[in-house]
N, CA, C and O atoms as a GROMACS GRO file, in nm:
protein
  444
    1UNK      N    1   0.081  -0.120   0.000
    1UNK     CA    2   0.000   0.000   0.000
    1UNK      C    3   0.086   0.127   0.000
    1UNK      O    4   0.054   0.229  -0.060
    2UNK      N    5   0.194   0.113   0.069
    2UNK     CA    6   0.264   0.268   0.062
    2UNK      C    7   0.331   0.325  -0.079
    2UNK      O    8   0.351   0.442  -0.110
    3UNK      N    9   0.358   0.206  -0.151
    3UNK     CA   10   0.375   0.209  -0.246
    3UNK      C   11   0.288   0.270  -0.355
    3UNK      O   12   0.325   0.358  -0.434
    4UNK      N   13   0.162   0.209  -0.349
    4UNK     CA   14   0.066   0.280  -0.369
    4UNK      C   15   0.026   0.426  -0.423
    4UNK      O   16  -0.005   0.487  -0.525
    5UNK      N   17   0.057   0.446  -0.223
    5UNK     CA   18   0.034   0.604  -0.184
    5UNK      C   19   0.159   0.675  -0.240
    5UNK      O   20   0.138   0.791  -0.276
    6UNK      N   21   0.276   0.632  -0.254
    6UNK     CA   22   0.347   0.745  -0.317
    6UNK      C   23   0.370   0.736  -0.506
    6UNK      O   24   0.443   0.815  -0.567
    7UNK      N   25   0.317   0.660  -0.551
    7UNK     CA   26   0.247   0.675  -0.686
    7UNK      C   27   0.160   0.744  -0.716
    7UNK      O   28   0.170   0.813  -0.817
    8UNK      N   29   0.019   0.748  -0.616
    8UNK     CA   30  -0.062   0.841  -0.677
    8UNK      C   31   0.014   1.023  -0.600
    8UNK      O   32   0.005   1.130  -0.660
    9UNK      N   33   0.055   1.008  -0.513
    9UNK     CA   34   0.129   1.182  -0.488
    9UNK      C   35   0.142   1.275  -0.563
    9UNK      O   36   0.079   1.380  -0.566
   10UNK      N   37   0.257   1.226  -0.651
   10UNK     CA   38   0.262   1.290  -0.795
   10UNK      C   39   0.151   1.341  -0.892
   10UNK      O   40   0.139   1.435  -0.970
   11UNK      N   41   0.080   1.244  -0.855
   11UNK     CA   42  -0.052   1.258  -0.936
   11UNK      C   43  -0.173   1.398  -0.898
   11UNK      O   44  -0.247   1.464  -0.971
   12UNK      N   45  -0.152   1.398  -0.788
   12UNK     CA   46  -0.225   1.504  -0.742
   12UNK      C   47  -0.173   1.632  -0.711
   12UNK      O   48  -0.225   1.738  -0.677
   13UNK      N   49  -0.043   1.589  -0.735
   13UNK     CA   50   0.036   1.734  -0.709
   13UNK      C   51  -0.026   1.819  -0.880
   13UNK      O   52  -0.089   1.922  -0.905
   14UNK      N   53   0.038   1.700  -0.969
   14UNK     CA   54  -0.011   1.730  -1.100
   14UNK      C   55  -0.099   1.779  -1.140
   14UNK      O   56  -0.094   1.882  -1.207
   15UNK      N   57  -0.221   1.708  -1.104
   15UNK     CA   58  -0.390   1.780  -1.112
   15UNK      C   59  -0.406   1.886  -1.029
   15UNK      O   60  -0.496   1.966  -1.055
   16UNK      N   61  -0.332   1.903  -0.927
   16UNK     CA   62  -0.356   2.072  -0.827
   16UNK      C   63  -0.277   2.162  -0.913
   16UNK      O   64  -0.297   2.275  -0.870
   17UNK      N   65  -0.190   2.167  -1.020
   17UNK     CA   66  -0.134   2.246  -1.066
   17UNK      C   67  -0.151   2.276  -1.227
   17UNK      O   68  -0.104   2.371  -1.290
   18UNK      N   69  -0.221   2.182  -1.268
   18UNK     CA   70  -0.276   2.162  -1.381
   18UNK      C   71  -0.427   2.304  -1.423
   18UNK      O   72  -0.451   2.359  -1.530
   19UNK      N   73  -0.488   2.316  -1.303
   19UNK     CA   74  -0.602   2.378  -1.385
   19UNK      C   75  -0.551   2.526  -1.352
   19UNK      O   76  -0.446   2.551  -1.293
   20UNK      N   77  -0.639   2.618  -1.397
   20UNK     CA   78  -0.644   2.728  -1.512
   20UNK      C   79  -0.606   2.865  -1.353
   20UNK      O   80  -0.566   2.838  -1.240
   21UNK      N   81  -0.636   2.987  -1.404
   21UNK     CA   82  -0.655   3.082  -1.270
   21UNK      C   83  -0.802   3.098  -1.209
   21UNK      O   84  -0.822   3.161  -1.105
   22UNK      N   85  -0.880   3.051  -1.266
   22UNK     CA   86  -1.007   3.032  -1.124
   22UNK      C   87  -1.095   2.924  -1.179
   22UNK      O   88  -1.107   2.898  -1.299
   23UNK      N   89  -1.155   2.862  -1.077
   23UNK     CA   90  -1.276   2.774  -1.089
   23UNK      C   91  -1.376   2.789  -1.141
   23UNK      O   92  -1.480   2.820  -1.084
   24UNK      N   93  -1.353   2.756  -1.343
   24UNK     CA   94  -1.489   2.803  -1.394
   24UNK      C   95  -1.610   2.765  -1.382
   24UNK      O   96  -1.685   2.856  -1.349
   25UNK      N   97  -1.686   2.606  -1.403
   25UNK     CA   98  -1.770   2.534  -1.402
   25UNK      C   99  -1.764   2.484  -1.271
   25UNK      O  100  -1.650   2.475  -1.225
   26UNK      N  101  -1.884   2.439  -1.180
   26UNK     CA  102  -1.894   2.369  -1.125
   26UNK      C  103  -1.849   2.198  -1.111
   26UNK      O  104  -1.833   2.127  -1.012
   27UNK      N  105  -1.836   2.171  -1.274
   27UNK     CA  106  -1.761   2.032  -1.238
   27UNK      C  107  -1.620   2.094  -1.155
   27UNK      O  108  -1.620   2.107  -1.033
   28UNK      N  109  -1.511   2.127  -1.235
   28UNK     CA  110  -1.407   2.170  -1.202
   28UNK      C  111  -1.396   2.209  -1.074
   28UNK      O  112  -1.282   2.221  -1.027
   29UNK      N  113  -1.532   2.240  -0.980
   29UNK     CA  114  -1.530   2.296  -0.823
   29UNK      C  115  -1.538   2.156  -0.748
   29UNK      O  116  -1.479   2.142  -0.640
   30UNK      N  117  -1.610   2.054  -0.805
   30UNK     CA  118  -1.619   1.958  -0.778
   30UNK      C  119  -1.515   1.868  -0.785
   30UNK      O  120  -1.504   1.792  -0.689
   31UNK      N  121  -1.438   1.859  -0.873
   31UNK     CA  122  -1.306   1.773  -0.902
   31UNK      C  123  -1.195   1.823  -0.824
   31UNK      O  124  -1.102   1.746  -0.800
   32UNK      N  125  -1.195   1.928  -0.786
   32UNK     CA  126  -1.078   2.026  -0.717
   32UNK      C  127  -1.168   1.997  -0.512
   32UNK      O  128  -1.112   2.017  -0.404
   33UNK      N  129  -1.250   1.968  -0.528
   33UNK     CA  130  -1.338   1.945  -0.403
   33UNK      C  131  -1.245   1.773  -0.358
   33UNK      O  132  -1.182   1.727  -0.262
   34UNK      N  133  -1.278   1.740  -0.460
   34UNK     CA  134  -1.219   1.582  -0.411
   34UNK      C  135  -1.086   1.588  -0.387
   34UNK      O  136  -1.042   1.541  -0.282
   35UNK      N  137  -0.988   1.657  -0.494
   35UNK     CA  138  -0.878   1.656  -0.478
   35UNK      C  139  -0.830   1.690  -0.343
   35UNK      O  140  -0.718   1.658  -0.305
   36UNK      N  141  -0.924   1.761  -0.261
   36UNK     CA  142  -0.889   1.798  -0.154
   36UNK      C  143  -0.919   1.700  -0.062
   36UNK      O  144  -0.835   1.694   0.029
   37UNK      N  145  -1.014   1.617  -0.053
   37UNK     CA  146  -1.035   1.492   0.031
   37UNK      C  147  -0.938   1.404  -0.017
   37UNK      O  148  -0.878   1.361   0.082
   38UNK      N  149  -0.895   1.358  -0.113
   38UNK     CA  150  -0.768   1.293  -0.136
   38UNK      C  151  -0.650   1.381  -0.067
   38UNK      O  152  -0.564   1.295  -0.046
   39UNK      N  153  -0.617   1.458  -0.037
   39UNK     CA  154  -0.493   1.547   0.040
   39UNK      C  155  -0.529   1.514   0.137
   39UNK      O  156  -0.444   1.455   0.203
   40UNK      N  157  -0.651   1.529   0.196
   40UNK     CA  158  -0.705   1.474   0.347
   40UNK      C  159  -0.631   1.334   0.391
   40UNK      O  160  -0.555   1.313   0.485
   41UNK      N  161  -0.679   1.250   0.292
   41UNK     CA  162  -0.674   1.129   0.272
   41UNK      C  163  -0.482   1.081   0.299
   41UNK      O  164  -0.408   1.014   0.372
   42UNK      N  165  -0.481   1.159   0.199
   42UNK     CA  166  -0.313   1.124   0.191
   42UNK      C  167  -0.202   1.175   0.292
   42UNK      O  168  -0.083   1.144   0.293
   43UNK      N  169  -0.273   1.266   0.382
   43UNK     CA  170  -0.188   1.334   0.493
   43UNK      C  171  -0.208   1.235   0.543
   43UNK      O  172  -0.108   1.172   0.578
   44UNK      N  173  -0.329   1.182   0.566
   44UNK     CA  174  -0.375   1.106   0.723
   44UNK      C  175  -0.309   0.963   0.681
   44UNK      O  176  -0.292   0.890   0.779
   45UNK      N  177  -0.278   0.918   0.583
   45UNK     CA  178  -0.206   0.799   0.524
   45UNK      C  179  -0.032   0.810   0.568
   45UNK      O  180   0.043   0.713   0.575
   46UNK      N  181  -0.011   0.892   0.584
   46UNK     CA  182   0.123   0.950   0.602
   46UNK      C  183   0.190   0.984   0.755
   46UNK      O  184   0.297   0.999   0.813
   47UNK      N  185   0.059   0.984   0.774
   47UNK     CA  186   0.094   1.038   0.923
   47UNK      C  187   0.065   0.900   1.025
   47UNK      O  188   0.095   0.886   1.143
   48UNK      N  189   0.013   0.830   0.954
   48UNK     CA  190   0.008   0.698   1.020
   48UNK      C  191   0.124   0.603   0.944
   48UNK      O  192   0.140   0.491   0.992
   49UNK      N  193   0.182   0.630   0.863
   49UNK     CA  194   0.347   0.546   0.785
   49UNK      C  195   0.413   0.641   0.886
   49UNK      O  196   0.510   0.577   0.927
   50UNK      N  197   0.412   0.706   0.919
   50UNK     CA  198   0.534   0.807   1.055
   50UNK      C  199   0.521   0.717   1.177
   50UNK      O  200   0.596   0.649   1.246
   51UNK      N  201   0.384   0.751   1.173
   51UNK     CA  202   0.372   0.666   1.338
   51UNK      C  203   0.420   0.544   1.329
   51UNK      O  204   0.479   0.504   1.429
   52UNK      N  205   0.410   0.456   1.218
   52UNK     CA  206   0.408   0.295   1.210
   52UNK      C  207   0.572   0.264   1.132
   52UNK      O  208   0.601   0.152   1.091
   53UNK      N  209   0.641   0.350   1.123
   53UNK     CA  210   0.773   0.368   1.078
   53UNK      C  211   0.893   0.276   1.163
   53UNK      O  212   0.868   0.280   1.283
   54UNK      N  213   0.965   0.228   1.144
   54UNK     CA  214   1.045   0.166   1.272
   54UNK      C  215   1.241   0.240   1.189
   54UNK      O  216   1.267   0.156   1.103
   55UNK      N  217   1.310   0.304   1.189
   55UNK     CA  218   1.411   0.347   1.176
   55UNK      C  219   1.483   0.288   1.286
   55UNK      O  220   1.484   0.309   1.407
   56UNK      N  221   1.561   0.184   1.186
   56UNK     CA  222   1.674   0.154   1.242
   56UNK      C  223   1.826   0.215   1.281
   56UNK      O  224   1.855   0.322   1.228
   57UNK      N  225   1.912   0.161   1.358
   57UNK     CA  226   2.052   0.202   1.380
   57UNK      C  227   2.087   0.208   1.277
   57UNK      O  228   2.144   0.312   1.241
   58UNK      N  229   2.069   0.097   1.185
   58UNK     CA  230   2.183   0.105   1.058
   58UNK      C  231   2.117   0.153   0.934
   58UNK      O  232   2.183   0.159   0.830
   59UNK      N  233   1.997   0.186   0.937
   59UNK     CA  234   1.956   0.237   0.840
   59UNK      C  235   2.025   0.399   0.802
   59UNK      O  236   2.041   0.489   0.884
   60UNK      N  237   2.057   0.407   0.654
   60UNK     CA  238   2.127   0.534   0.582
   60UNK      C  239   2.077   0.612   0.542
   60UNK      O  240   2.135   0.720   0.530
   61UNK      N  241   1.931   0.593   0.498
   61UNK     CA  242   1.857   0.690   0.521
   61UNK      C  243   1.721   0.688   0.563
   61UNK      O  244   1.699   0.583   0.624
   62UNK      N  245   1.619   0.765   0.555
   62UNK     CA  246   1.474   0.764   0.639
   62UNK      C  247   1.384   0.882   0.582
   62UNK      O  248   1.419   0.994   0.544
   63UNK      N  249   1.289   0.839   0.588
   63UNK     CA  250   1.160   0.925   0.468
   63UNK      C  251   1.141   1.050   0.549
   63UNK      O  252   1.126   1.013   0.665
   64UNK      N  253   1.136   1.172   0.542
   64UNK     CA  254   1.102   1.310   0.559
   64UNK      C  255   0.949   1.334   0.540
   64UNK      O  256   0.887   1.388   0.450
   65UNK      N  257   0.905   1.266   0.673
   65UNK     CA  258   0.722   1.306   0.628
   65UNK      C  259   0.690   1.409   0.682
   65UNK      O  260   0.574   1.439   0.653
   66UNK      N  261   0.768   1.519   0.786
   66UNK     CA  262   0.726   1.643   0.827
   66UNK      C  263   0.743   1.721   0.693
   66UNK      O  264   0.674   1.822   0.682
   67UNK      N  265   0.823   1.690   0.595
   67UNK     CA  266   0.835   1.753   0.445
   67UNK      C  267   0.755   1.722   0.368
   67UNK      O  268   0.713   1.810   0.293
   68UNK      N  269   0.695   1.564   0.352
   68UNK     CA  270   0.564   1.535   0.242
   68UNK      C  271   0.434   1.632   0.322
   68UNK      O  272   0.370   1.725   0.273
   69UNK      N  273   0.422   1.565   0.476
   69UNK     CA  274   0.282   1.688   0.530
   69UNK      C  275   0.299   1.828   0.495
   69UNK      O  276   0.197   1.882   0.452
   70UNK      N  277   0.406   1.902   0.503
   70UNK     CA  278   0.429   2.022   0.480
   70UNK      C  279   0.346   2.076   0.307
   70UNK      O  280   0.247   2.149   0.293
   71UNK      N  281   0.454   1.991   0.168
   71UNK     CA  282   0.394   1.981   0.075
   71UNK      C  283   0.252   1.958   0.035
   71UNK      O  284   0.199   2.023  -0.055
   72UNK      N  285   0.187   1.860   0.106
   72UNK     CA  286   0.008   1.820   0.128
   72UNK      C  287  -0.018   1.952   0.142
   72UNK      O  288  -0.050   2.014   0.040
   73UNK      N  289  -0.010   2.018   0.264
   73UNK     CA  290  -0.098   2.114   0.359
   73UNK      C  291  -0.054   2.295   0.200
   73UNK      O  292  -0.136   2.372   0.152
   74UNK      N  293   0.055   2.290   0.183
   74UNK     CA  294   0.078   2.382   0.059
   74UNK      C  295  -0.001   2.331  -0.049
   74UNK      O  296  -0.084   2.419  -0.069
   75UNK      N  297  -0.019   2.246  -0.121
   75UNK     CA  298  -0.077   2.207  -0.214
   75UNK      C  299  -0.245   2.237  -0.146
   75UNK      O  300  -0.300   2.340  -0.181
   76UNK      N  301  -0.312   2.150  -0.058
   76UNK     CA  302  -0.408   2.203  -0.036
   76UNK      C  303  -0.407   2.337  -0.023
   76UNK      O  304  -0.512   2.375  -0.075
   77UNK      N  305  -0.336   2.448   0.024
   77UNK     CA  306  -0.348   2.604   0.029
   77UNK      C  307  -0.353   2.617  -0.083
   77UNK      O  308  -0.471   2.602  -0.117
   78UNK      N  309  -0.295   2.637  -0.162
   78UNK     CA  310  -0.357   2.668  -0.324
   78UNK      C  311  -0.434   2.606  -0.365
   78UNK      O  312  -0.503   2.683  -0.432
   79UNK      N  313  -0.486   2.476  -0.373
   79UNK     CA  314  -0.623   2.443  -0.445
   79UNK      C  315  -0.754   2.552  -0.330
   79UNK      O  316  -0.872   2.584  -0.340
   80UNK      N  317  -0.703   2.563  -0.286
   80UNK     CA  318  -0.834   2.665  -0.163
   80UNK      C  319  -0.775   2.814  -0.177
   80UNK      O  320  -0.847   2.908  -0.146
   81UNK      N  321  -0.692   2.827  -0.206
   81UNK     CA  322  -0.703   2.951  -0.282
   81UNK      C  323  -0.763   2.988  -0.386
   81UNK      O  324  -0.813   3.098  -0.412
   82UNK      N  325  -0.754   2.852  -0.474
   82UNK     CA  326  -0.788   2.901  -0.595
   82UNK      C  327  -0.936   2.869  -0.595
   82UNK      O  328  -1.004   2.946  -0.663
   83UNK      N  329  -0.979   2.803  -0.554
   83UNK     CA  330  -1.148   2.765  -0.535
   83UNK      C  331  -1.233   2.934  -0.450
   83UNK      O  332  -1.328   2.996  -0.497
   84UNK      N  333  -1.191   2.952  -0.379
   84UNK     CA  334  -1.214   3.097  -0.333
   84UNK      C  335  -1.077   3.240  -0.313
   84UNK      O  336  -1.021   3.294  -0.217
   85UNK      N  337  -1.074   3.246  -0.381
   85UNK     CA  338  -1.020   3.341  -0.371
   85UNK      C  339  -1.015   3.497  -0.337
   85UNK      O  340  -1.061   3.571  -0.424
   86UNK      N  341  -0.970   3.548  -0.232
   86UNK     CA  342  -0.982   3.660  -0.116
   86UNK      C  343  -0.970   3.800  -0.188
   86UNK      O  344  -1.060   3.880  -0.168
   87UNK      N  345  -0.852   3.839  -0.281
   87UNK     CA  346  -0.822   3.917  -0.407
   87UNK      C  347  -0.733   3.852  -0.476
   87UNK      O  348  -0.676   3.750  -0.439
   88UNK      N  349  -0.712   3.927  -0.610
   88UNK     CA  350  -0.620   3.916  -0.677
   88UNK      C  351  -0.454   3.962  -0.637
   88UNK      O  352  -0.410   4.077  -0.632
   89UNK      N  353  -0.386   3.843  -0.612
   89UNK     CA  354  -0.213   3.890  -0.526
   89UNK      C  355  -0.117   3.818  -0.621
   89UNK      O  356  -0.157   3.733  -0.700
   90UNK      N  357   0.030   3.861  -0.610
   90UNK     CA  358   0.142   3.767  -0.668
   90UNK      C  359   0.094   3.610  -0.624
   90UNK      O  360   0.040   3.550  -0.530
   91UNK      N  361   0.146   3.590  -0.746
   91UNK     CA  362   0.175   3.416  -0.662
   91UNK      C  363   0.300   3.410  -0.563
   91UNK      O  364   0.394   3.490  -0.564
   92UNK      N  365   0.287   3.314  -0.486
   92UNK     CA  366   0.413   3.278  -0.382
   92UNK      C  367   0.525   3.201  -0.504
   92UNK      O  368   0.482   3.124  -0.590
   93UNK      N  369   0.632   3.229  -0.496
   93UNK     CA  370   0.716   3.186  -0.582
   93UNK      C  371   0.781   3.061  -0.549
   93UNK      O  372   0.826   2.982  -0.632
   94UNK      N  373   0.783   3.048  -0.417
   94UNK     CA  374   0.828   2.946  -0.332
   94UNK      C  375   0.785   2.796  -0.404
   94UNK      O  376   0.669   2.775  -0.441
   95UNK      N  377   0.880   2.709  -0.415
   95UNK     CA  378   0.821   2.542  -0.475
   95UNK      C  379   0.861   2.475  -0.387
   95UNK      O  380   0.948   2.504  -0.306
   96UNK      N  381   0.779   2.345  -0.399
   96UNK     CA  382   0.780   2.213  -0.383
   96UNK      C  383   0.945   2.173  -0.310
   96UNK      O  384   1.042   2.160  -0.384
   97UNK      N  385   0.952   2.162  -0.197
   97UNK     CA  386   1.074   2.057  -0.222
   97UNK      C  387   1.067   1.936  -0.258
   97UNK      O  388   1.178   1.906  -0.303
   98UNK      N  389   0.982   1.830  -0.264
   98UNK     CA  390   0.981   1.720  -0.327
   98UNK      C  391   1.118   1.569  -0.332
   98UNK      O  392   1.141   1.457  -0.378
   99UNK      N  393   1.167   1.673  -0.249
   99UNK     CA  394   1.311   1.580  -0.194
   99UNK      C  395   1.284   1.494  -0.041
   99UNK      O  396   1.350   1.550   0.046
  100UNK      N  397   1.215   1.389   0.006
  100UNK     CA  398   1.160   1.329   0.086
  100UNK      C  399   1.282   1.228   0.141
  100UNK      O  400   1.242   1.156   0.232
  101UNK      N  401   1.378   1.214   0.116
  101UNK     CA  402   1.488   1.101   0.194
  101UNK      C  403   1.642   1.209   0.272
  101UNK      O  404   1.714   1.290   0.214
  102UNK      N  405   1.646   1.167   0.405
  102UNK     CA  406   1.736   1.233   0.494
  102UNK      C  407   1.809   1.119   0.525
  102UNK      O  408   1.771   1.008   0.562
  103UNK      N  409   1.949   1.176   0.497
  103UNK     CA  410   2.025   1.097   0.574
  103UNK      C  411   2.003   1.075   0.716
  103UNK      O  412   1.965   1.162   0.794
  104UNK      N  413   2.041   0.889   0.761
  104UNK     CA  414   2.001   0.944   0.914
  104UNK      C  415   2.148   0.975   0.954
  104UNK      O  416   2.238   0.943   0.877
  105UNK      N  417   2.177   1.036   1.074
  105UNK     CA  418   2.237   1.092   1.172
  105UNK      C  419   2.314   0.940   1.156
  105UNK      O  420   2.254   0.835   1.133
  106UNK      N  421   2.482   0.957   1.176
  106UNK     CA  422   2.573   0.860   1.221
  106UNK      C  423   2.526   0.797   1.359
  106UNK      O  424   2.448   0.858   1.432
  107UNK      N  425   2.582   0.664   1.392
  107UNK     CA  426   2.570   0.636   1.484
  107UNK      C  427   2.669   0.614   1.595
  107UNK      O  428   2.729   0.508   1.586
  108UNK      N  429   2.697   0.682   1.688
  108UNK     CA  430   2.838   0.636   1.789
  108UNK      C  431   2.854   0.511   1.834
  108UNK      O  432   2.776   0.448   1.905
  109UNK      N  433   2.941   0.482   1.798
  109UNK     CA  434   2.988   0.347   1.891
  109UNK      C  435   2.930   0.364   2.055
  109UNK      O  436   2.893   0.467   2.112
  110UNK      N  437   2.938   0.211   2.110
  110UNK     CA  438   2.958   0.250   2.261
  110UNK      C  439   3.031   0.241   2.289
  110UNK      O  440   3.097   0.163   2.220
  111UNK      N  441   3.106   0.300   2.413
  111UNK     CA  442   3.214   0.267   2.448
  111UNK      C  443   3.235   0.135   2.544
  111UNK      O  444   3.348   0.102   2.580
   0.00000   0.00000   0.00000
């Protein structure tokens, strides 16, 4: 399943960045509606692979999910921006890090 979940990711990053500067038709309010219960969906999927995570001593590296939630919760801010929108402002220029693997921390010997 996690596998899964980080196949479709991409996918929705894609479709949140894909449509136009405002929500013309009601389908489109509707499809951008789900997309957001899928972000729901996919935080809360994520945040339970954190909890259920086991990082070992010798493991070299380890998944960055305070960085995928971060990305979710931005991606949902712009699809809800763009579904209502407050005025017309710059866009935030700021992107995606999309870089999800941290080295872990060395480990000391004991003495």
């Amino acid at each position: 399943m996690p596998t899964t979940f980080f196949r479709i990711c991409p996918l929705f990053v894609l479709l949140t960045f894909h449509a136009g500067s405002y929500a013309a038709s009601a389908h489109e309010r509707e499809q951008l509606s789900l997309v957001q219960q899928q972000l729901d969906t996919i935080e809360h999927l994520s945040t339970r692979a954190k909890t259920a995570s086991t990082t070992g001593a010798d493991d070299r590296y380890r998944f960055d999910y305070p960085q995928l939630i971060q990305d979710i919760q931005r991606i949902r801010h712009g699809v809800q921006g763009y579904l209502s929108p407050s005025r017309a402002q710059p866009l935030d220029p700021a992107e995606l890090v999309g870089d999800y693997r941290l080295d872990a921390p060395p480990v000391e010997p004991s003495p």
